[in-house]
C-alpha angles and dihedrals in degrees: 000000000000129000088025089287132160120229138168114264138181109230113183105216096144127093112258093231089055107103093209084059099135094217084055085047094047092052091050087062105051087049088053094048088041090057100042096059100038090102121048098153118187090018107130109243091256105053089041090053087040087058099038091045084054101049104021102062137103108305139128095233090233103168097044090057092049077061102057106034082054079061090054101045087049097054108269135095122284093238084053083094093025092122100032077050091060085040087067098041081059091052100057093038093051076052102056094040090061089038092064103049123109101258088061129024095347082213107174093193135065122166087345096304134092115291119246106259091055104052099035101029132250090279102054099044099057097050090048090056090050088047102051090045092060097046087047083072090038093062093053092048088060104034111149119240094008109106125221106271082054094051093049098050092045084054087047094054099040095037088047088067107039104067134028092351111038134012102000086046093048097058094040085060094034087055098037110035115109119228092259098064087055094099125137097265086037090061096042085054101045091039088051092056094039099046110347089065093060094045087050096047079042096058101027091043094052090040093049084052090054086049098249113168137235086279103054097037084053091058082047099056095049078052088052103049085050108048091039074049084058106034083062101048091058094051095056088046091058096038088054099038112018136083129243091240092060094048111031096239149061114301133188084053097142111043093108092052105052115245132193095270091072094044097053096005119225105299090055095047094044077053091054096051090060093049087053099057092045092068089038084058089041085055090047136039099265088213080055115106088229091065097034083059099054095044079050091057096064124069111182128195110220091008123109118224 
């Protein structure tokens, strides 16, 4: 990783054969997506390229395999939140399509493509994002061998985190807050609704489908706060020190806002990041796959583990 950065990395460790291994995971999810979006009729063309522009693209479905593999530390299969799992996926793509449009970041990169709104129009890719976000409830709604009760919880966690609570709320205060509101406790705040609140309806969603109880969800949603703390920790590092060639998209995008890079600078939050997945590993069972996943997704450069 050039210029000492952090990124988000895949690192096969599991056995091929293992069906919690994340990369077989990872495809599932693709197929399922795939095959969920392979007929938008009557879509018009554009909004059906928009969205699968959006959610088709290069990715490593994280969060979709966190979800199942939830489902899998608390006793289910792990296709048990396959397609809460792909509900997820639409939400943050719906998410980064809106992020990159002019009115909020003007980012001309994702996944080292044009972004969206580029390459579809405004328009499009709007529309796609409302779109996707709408058929992100529809799909649960139709999953296949969950019962009601089970559809119903999963809506509650994911729709509890998109809108005043979690991800709109989150870029409204990532675009509007003024410097002075960019404390410690004001960017935990602000980094909880924007990233923290997805990787807690993730884990919690994918555990409540395996039938975990109030104790163990509660153990998954601590997980969850430390590893969306992290996640987002990582991203402001290699948006502050990294390159676009390395990730695939704009960097340097919040220089004018205040991260928490400025506040603490690269070596603290290096530091941070490894506090964060300490008390990730003290939630979950560290010899888990779930956690072996999550320590698999960080690559850090200095840093030993």
């Amino acid at each position: 990783m050039p210029n000492g950065g952090l990124t988000i990395q895949s690192r096969e460790t599991w056995n091929a054969d293992d069906p919690l291994e994340p990369g077989r995971l990872a495809r599932m999810t693709g197929d399922r997506l795939t095959e969920l979006t392979r007929d938008l009729e009557p879509a018009p063309d554009a909004l059906a390229m928009a969205a699968r522009a959006s959610l088709l693209g290069p990715g490593k479905r994280v969060r979709s395999v966190l979800a199942m593999l939830a489902a899998a530390e608390a006793g289910a299969a792990p296709e048990t939140a396959l397609d809460f799992g792909c509900s997820v996926e639409m939400v943050h793509a719906a998410s980064l399509a809106l992020d990159d449009l002019p009115c909020m970041d003007n980012a001309e990169l994702r996944r080292g493509r044009a972004a969206v709104y580029r390459e579809h129009g405004e328009d499009a890719a709007i529309l796609a994002a409302v779109a996707l976000l709408n058929e992100a409830q529809r799909v649960i709604l139709t999953a296949a061998g969950l019962t009601d009760a089970q559809r119903l919880m999963a809506l509650e966690e994911l729709t509890a985190v998109i809108g005043f609570r979690g991800l709109a709320a989150g870029q409204m205060r990532d675009l509007r807050d003024p410097a002075s509101s960019r404390s410690e406790d004001g960017l935990r705040s602000l980094n909880h609704m924007k990233t923290g609140t997805l990787f807690v309806a993730v884990l919690r969603g994918g555990a409540r489908l395996a039938g975990a109880g109030p104790e163990r969800l509660d153990a998954f949603t601590t997980f969850g706060r430390a590893i969306g703390y992290a996640f987002q920790l990582a991203d402001d590092l290699s948006d502050a020190v990294s390159t676009v060639a390395a990730e695939g998209k704009n960097v340097g995008q919040d220089r004018a806002k205040g991260t928490f890079v400025d506040l603490w600078g690269p070596e603290r939050v290096r530091a941070e990041i490894r506090v964060a997945l300490a008390e990730a590993e003290a939630a979950i069972d560290p010899a888990s796959p779930l956690h072996a996943y999550v320590r698999s997704l960080f690559r850090r450069v200095g840093l030993d583990g």
